[in-house]
GULUMLO-707999 format. One record per residue (C-alpha): residue in one letter; x, y, z. Coordinates in pm, whole numbers, padded with zeros to 5 digits, always signed. Example, Ala and Ser with C-alpha at 12.3 -4.5 7.8 and 13.67 -1.06 7.14 Angstrom:
<atoms>
A+01230-00450+00780 S+01367-00106+00714 
</atoms>
This chain:
<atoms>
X+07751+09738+06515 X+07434+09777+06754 X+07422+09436+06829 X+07779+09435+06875 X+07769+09731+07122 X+07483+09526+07293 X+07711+09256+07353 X+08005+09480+07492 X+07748+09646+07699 X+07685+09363+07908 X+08035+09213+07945 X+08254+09499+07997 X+08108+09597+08369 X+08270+09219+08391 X+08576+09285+08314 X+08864+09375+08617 X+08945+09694+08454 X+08619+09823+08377 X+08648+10206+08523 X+08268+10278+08560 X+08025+10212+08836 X+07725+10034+08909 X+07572+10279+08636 X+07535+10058+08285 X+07788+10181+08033 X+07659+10400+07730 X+07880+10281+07452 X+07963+10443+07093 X+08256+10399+06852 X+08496+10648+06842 X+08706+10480+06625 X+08811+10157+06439 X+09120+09952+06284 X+09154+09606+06091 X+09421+09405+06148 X+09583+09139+05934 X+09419+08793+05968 X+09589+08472+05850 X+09234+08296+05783 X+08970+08409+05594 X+08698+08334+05778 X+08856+08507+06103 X+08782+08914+06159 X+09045+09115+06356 X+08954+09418+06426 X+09074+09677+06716 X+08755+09873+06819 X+08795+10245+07014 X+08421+10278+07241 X+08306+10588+07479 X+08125+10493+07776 X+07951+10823+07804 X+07775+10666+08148 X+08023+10826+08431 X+08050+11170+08490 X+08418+11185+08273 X+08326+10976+07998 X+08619+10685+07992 X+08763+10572+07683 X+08833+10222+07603 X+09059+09986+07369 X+08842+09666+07270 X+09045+09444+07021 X+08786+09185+06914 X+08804+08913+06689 X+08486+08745+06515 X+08513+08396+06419 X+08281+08078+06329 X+08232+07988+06704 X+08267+07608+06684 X+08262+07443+07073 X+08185+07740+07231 X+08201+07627+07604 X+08576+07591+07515 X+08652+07954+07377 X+08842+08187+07598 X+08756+08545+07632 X+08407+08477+07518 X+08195+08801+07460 X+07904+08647+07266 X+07752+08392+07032 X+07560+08600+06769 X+07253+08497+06568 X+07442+08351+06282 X+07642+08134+06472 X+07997+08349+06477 X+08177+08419+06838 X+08309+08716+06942 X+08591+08683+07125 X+08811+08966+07364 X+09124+08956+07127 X+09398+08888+07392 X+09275+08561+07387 X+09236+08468+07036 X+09552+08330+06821 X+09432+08579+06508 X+09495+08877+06745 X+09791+08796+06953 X+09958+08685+06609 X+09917+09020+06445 X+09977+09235+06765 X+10315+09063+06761 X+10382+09121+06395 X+10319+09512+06470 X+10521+09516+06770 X+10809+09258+06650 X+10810+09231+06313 X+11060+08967+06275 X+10986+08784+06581 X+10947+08343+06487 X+10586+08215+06574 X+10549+08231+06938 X+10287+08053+07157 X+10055+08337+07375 X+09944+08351+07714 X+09736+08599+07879 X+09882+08722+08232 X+09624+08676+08530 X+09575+08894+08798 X+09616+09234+08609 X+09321+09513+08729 X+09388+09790+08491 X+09502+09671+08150 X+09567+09274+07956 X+09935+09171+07912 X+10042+08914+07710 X+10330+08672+07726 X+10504+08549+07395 X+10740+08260+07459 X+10906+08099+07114 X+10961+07729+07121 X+11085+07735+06836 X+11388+07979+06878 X+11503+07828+07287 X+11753+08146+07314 X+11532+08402+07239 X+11395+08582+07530 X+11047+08585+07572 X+10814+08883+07549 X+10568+09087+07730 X+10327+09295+07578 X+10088+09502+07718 X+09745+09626+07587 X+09626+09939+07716 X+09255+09855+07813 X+09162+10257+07938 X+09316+10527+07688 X+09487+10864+07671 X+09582+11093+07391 X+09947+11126+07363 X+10248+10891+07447 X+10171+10646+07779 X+10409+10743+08020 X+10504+10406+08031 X+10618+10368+07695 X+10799+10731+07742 X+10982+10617+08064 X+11102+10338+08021 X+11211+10339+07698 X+11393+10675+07800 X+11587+10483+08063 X+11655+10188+07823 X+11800+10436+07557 X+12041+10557+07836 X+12151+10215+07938 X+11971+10188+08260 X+11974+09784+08386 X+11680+09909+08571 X+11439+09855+08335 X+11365+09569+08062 X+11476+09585+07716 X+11196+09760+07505 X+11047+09562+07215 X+10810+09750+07007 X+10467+09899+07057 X+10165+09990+06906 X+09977+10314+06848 X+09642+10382+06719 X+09394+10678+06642 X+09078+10789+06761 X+08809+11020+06771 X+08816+11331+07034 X+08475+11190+07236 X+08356+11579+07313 X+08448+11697+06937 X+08387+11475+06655 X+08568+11692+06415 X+08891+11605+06587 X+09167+11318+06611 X+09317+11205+06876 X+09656+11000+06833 X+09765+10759+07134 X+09944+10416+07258 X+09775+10077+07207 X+10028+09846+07373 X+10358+09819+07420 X+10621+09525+07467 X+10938+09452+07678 X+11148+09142+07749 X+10949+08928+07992 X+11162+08765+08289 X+10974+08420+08370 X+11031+08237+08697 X+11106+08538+08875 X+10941+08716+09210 X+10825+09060+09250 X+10964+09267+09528 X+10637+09235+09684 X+10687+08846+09720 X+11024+08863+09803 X+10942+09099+10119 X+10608+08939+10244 X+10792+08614+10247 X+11073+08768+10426 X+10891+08934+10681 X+10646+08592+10778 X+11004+08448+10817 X+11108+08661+11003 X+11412+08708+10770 X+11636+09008+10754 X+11514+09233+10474 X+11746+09539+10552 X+12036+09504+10293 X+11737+09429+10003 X+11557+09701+10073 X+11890+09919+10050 X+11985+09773+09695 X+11631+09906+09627 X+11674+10252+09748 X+11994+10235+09582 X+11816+10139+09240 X+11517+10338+09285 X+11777+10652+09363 X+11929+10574+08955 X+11636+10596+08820 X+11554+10904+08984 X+11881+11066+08875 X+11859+10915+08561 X+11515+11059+08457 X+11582+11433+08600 X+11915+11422+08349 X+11681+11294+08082 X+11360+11514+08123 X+11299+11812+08266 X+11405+11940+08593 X+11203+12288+08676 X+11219+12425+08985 X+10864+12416+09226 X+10730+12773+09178 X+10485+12883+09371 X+10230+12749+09070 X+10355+12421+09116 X+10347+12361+09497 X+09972+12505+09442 X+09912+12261+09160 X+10042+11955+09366 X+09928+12031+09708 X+09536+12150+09587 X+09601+11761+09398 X+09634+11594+09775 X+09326+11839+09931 X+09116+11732+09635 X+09182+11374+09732 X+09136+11435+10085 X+08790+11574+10028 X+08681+11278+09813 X+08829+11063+10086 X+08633+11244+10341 X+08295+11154+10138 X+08374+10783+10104 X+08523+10699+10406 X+08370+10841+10696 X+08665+10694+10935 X+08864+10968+10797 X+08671+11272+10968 X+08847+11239+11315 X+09206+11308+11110 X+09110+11582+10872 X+09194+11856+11061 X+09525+11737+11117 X+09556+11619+10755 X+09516+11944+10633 X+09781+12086+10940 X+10009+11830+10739 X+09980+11930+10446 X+10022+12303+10510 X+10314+12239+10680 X+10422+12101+10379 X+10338+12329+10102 X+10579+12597+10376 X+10870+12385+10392 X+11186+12391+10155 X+11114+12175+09812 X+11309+11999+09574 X+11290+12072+09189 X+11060+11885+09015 X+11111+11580+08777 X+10938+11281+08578 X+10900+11002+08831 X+10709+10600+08827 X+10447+10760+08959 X+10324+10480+09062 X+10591+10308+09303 X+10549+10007+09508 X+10677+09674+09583 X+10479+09504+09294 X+10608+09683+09065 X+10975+09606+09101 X+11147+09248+09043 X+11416+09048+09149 X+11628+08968+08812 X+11924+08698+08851 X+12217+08909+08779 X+12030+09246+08739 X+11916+09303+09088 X+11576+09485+09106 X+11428+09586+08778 X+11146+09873+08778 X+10808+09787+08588 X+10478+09996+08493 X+10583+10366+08446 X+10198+10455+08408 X+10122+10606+08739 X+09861+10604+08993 X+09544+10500+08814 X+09295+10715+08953 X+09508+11023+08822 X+09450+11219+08544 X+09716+11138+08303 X+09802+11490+08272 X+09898+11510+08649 X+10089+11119+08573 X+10283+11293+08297 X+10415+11637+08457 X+10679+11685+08650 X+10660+11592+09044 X+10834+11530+09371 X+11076+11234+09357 X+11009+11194+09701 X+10665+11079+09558 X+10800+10735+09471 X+10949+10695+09835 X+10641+10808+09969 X+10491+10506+09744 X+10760+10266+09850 X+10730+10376+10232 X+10384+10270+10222 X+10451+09938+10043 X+10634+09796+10337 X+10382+09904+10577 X+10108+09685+10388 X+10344+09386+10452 X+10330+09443+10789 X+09934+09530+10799 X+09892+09219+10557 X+10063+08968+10767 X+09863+09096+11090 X+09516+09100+10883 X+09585+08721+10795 X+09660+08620+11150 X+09328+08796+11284 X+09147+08621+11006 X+09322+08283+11151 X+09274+08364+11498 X+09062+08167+11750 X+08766+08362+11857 X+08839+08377+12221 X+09205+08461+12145 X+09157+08813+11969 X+09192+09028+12250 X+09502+08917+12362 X+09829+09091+12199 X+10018+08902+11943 X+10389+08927+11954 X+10431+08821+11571 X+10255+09207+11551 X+10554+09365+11721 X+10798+09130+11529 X+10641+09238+11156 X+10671+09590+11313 X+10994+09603+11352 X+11021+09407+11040 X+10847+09697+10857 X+11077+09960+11039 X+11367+09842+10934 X+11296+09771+10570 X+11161+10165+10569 X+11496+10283+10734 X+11691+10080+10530 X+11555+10188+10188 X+11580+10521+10308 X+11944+10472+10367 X+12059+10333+10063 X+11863+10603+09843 X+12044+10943+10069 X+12385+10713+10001 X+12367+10738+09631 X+12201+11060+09568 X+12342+11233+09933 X+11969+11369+09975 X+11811+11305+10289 X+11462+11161+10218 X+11274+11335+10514 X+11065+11573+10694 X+10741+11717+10641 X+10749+11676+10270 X+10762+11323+10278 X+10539+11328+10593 X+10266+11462+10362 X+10328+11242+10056 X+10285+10912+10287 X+09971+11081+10428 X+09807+11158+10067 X+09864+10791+09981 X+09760+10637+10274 X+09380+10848+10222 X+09446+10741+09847 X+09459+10408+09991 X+09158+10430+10168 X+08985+10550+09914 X+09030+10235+09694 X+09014+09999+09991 X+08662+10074+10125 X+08560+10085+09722 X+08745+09730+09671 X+08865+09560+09960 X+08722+09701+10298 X+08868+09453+10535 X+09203+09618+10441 X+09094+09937+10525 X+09216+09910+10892 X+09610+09943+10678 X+09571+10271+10534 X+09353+10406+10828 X+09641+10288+11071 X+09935+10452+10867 X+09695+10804+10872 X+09622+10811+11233 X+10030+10806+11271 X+10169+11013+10997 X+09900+11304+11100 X+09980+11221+11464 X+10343+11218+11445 
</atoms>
C-alpha cells in the first residue's frame, strides 16, 4: 500500500480534477472495495484516499486496477509500472473496471464497448455504447472523482424529476454507492455515491455550442433562449412541488447572503482588480438581503449553458445537478433562491459575448487594437437579447418576474465567483467576469 500511495502521490496533482494546490498531497486510505474481475490475473479494486495536505482535507474516489503491464507505452490511464512488472492503471480506463462498474449500475445491460469522455474538470464519465444490441440507447456513467457523505445531489435531482416524468432530464440508469471512513474520526462510517448513470445522447450540442455558434453568426438566438427559460421555469416548479419549499426567514437570508460576503472577501484577496467595486458590492448586496424574497427551494445549482442540451424531439435537456464546485455540499444541497439558476444562466450568455470579443483581440492586428470593433456592439446586442428573451419565456410559464435587486446581487456573486476561478485558471478571461461586476454594481 505505501508504494502504492507513492505512486498516487505523484500522479494525482496531474489529474484535471485534483482539488489541492501547489502543496504535495498527504495521502491515507480511508477505505477500500474489490470488485468482480473476469481474469485472474487482473485486480479491481475501488480505493477511498485523504489528502490531508489543504487546509479542508479533500476526499477522493481512486478506482484502480493492477494488471501484468505488457506494452506499457500503449496503456491508458497509466499510474505506474511497479517493481514486479504489474501496471497500475486509473480504472476508467481499464476494460476490468468499466465492465464491473456497468454490471453494478446495469445489471442486465449486453457487453458494451467504453469510452472515457474528454474535457471533464471535476469528475471521469464514461460512455457505454452496445454494438451488439443497435436499439439500445447508450449510457453515461459518471464517477465521482471528489466525495461527500450522503446522496450527490445529482443523483437526488435528477432522478426526482425523472420519477415525476420530467422530459427535462435523461432517463436514470443505475448508480453506485460505496462506504468510507469519517477522515477526522476513525471510529465512524461514512456512506456516499460512487457514480451514477443516465441515457447518453450522442451527436448532440450543448446549449453552450448552440449559442456561441449563433452569436459568431450573427443568428437570431431569441426564441431558443425562450424555450430555455421556458424549460428551466419546469424544472423549477417541478422541484419546489417535489422538495421542500420553506419560506426565507430571517436565518436563511443571513445564511445565503454571509455565503456571497464570504466569497467576496476571498475574491478581494485573489484578485486585486476587485478592490475599486467592493464598496459597491457590498451596497448590492445589502440592498438585497432588504428587498422582498421568494421561498426557498432545491435548484441545479450549478446552471449554465454547458450544462443543458439540445435533444431532437426533447428540446433542451438539463445535465449535472451537483452544483457549484467550490461549494460546500451542504450549501449545494439546501434549499436556495431559484433565481440562483437565472442568475447562472444570465451570466452564461454574457461569456458568449466576452468569448467571442476575447478571440477577436487575440486575432487582431497589432496596430488595429485601439480602434472600436463593431462585431463588439453586434455580440452585445446578441447577448441582450438572448438575456431578455430567457427572461421572458421563464415569467410566461411561472408568471414571476425574474428581476430587481435580488437577481442584481445573484449575477454580481457569480461574476466575483467567476473571477475567482479565472485569475486561478484562466486569467486572460478575467477581463469577462470583471466587466459584468463593474456593471451590475454600477447599474
Amino acid at each position: 500500500m505505501d508504494a502504492t500511495l507513492e505512486s498516487l502521490r505523484l500522479w494525482l496533482p496531474r489529474q484535471r480534477w485534483f482539488a489541492g494546490s501547489t502543496v504535495a498531497p498527504r495521502l491515507r486510505v480511508i477505505g477500500e472495495s474489490p470488485l468482480e474481475s473476469a481474469d485472474p490475473l487482473v485486480r479491481v479494486r475501488v480505493l477511498v484516499v485523504v489528502d490531508d495536505a489543504p487546509a479542508r482535507p479533500v476526499v477522493y474516489q481512486l478506482p484502480l486496477v493492477e494488471r501484468p503491464a505488457g506494452d506499457t507505452d500503449i496503456l491508458p490511464g497509466l499510474i505506474a509500472v511497479r517493481d514486479d512488472g504489474s501496471a497500475l492503471i486509473d480504472g476508467p480506463h481499464d476494460p476490468a473496471f468499466t465492465g464491473a462498474l456497468l454490471r453494478h449500475v446495469a445489471p442486465d445491460a449486453p457487453h458494451p464497448t467504453a469510452e472515457v469522455l474528454s474535457g471533464e474538470q471535476s469528475n471521469t464519465s464514461i460512455i457505454y455504447r452496445f454494438a451488439d444490441a443497435p436499439g439500445l440507447t447508450p449510457v453515461i456513467c459518471k464517477v465521482f472523482r471528489v466525495l461527500h457523505a450522503g446522496l450527490n445531489p445529482d443523483i437526488e435531482l435528477q432522478s426526482a424529476l425523472a420519477a415525476a416524468g420530467s422530459p427535462h432530464v435523461p432517463r436514470v440508469v443505475g448508480r453506485m454507492d460505496g462506504s468510507w471512513g469519517d477522515p477526522e474520526d476513525a471510529t465512524l462510517t461514512l456512506h456516499g455515491s460512487l457514480a451514477f448513470a443516465q441515457e447518453f445522447f450522442p451527436g448532440v450540442d450543448d446549449a453552450w455550442r448552440v449559442a456561441l455558434r449563433a452569436a459568431r453568426e450573427g443568428v437570431d438566438f431569441a426564441d431558443a433562449a425562450d424555450a430555455l427559460g421556458r424549460t428551466t421555469a419546469e424544472a423549477h416548479l417541478d422541484l419546489a412541488r417535489l422538495f421542500p419549499n420553506p419560506e426565507a426567514g430571517a436565518d436563511e437570508r443571513r445564511a445565503i447572503v454571509g455565503s456571497w460576503h464570504r466569497r467576496l472577501s476571498i475574491a478581494l484577496d485573489e484578485v486585486p482588480q476587485l478592490a475599486p467595486f467592493a464598496a459597491d458590492i457590498r451596497w448590492r448586496y445589502a440592498a438585497a438581503e432588504a428587498t422582498d424574497w421568494p421561498r426557498l427551494q432545491r435548484i441545479h445549482g450549478d446552471y449554465h449553458l454547458g450544462q443543458v442540451l439540445q435533444v431532437r424531439g426533447r428540446g433542451w435537456v438539463l445535465l449535472d445537478f451537483e452544483g457549484e464546485p467550490m461549494r460546500p455540499m451542504g450549501e449545494r444541497s439546501a434549499p436556495d433562491l431559484a433565481l440562483r439558476d437565472l442568475a447562472g444562466m444570465l451570466r452564461s450568455f454574457d461569456y458568449v459575448e466576452g468569448s467571442l470579443a476575447l478571440a477577436r483581440a487575440q486575432t487582431s492586428a497589432p496596430d488595429a487594437t485601439d480602434r472600436p470593433d463593431p462585431d463588439d456592439d453586434s455580440a452585445r446586442a446578441w447577448a441582450a437579447a438572448a438575456r431578455s428573451a430567457f427572461l421572458g419565456g421563464y415569467r410566461a410559464a411561472t408568471g414571476a418576474s425574474p428581476q430587481g435587486a435580488l437577481l442584481d446581487a445573484l449575477e454580481l456573486d457569480k461574476a466575483v465567483y467567476e473571477a475567482i476561478y479565472e485569475a486561478r485558471h484562466r486569467p486572460d478571461w478575467l477581463q469577462i467576469p470583471l466587466s459584468a461586476v463593474a456593471r451590475l454594481s454600477a447599474r
